[in-house]
C-alpha positions in Angstrom: -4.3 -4.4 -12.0 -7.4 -6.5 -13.5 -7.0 -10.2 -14.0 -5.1 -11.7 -17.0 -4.1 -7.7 -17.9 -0.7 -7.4 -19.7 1.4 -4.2 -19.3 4.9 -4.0 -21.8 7.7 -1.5 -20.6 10.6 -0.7 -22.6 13.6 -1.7 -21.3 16.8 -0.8 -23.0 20.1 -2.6 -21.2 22.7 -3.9 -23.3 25.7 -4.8 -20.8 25.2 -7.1 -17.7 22.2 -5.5 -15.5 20.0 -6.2 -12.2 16.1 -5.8 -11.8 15.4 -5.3 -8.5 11.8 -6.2 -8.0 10.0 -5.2 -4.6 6.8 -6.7 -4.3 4.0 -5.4 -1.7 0.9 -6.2 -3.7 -1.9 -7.4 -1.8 -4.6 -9.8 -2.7 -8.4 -10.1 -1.4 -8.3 -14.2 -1.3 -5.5 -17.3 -2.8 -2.5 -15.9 -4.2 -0.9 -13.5 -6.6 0.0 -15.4 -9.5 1.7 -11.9 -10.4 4.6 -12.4 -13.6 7.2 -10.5 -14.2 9.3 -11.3 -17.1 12.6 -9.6 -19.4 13.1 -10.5 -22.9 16.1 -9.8 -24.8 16.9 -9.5 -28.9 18.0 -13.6 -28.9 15.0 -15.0 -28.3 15.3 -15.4 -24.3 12.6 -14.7 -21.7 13.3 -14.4 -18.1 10.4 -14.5 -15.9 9.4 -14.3 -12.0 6.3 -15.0 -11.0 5.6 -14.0 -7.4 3.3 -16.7 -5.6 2.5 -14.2 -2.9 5.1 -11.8 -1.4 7.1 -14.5 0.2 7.4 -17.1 -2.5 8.2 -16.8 -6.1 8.7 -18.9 -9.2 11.4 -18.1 -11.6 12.2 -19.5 -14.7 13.9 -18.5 -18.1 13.6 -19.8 -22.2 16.3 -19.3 -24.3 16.3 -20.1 -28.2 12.8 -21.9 -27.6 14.0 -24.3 -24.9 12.8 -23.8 -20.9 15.5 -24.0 -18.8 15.9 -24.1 -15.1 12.8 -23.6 -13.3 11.8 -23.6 -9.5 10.9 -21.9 -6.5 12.7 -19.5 -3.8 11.3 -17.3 -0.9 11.8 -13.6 -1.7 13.4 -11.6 1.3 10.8 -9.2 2.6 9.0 -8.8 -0.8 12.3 -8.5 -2.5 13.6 -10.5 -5.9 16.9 -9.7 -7.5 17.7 -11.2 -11.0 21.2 -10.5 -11.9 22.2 -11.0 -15.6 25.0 -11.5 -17.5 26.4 -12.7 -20.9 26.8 -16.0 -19.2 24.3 -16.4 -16.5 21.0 -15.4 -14.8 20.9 -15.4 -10.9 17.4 -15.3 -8.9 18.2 -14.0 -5.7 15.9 -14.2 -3.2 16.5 -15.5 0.8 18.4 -17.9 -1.4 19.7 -18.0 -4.9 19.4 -20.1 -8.1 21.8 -19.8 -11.6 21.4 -20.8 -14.7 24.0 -20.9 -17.2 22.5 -19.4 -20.0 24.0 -16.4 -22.3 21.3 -13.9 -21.7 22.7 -10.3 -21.7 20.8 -7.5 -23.3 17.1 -6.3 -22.3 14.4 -5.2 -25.0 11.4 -4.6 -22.8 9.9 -5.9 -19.8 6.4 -7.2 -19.0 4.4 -7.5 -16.0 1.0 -9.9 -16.3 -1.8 -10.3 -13.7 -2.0 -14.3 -14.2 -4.4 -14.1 -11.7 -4.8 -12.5 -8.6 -7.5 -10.1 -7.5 -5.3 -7.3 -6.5 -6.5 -5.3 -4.0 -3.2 -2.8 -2.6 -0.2 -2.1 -2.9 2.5 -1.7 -5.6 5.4 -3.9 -7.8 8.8 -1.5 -7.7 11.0 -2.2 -10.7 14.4 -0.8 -10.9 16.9 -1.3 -13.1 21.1 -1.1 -13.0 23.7 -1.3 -15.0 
């Protein structure tokens, strides 16, 4: 994945889903800085942005406004964002939710911010 590249994937989910996210990218020096985010049809934006493969950022906009941002360890690589029509939840060795109505999925997008990647893979799956 070459610095600052963008890839968008669409993602259709219109009930309450989870993106599993298993991260065991690799980088040659510093950190990952490797963003993962889901936006739905009401202007809302998830996003996870793994530090390295133990630490992650997550955050989320709804209607324009940030809301809720901080930091979790993931568990082994591993970030779960569970969403509802009333909540997103960051799960990682811990978990974080924020009340915000955030249902339905349009696409996904995964952004190198910038990390010099050098192995291994991001596994996205998606459940409804």
């Amino acid at each position: 994945m070459a610095n600052d590249q963008t890839d968008i994937w669409n993602v259709t989910a219109t009930d309450s889903y989870t993106v599993t996210l298993n991260d065991s990218m690799t980088v040659s020096s510093g950190d990952q800085y490797l963003l993962v985010s889901g936006e739905n049809s009401i202007e809302g934006v998830w996003t996870v942005q793994f530090i390295n493969s133990t630490y992650f950022q997550y955050g989320s906009l709804v209607a324009g406004s940030t809301h809720d941002t901080g930091y979790l360890t993931c568990a082994n690589g591993i970030v779960q964002v569970v969403v509802t029509s009333t909540s997103i939840t960051f799960v990682g060795t811990s978990s974080f939710t924020s009340n915000q109505a955030f249902e339905n999925i349009g696409q996904m997008i995964t952004r190198n911010m910038d990390g010099s990647f050098n192995s291994g893979e991001l596994d996205i799956t998606v459940t409804q």
